[in-house]
C-alpha positions as CSV (number, residue, x, y, z in Angstrom):
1,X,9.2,53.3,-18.1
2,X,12.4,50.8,-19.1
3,X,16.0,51.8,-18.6
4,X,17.2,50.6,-21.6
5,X,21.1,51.5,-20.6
6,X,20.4,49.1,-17.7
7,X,19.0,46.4,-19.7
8,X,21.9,46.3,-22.0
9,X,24.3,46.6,-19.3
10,X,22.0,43.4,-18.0
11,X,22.7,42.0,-21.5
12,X,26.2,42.5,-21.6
13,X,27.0,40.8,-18.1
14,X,25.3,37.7,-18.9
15,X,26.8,37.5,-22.5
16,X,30.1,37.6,-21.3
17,X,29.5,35.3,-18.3
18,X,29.3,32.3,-21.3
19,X,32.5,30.8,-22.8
20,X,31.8,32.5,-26.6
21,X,36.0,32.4,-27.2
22,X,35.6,28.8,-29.8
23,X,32.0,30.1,-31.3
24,X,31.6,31.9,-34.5
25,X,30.7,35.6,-35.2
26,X,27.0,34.3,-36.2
27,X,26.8,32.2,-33.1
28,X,28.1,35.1,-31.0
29,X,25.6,37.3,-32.5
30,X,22.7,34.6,-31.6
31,X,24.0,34.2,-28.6
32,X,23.7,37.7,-27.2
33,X,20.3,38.1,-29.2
34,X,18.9,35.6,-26.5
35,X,20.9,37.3,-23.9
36,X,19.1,40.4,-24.5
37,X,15.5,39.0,-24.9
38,X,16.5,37.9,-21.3
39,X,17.2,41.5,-19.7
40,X,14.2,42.4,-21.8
41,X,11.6,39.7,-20.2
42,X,13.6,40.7,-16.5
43,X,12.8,44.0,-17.1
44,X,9.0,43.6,-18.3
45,X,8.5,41.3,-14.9
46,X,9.8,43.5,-13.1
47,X,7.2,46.0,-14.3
48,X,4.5,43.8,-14.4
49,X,5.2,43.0,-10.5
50,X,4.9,46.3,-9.6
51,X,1.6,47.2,-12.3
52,X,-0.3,44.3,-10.4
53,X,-2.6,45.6,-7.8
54,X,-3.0,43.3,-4.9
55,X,-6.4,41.6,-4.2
56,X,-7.2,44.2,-1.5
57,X,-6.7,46.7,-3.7
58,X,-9.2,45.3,-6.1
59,X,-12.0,44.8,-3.6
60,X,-11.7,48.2,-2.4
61,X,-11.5,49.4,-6.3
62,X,-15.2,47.4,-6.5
63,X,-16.5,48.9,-3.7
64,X,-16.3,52.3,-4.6
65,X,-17.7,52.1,-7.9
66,X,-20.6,49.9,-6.1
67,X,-21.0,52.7,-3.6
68,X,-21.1,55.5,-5.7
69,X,-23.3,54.3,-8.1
70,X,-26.8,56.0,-8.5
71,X,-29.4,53.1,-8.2
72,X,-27.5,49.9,-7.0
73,X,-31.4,47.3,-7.0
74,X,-30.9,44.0,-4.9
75,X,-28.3,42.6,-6.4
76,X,-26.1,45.4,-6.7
77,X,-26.3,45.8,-2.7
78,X,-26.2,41.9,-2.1
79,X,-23.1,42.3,-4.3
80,X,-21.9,45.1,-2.2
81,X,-22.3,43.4,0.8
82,X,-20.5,40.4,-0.2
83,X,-17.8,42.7,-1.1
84,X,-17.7,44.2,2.0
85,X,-17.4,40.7,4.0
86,X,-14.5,39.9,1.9
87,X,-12.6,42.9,2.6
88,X,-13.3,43.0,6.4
89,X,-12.2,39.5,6.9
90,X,-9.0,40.0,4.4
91,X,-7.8,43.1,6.9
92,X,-8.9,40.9,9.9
């Protein structure tokens, strides 16, 4: 799921894009800590973009388990019909 070798490398490149030559070892050490819980949240939204399904995708998901449900009474088909106006005027 994660690359972790990439998000290290991630890590690494914006740790040493910062001027750490006058900090400390404990500062350093802090420093690349945050560096790293940056690559990590990158990599996580990166992920999370891609999990996402789109609202089309959604509306279709409804309308399937509307359609094949056994006994649907009048609100499941008004529901199902709303549904189905949405999605024709979202791929209109």
């Amino acid at each position: 799921m994660f690359n972790k070798s990439e998000i290290m490398k991630a890590a690494w490149v914006q740790f040493r894009s910062i001027d750490v030559t006058k900090l400390s070892k404990r500062v350093r050490a802090i420093r690349f800590a945050s560096c790293l819980r940056m690559a990590w949240a990158a990599a996580k939204r990166i992920i999370r973009a891609a999990i996402i399904p789109t609202p089309a995708e959604c509306l279709d998901a409804q309308i399937a388990a509307l359609e094949n449900t056994d006994r649907l009474g009048v609100a499941g088909i008004a529901r199902l019909s709303t549904l189905r106006t949405q999605a024709a005027h979202m791929a209109a």
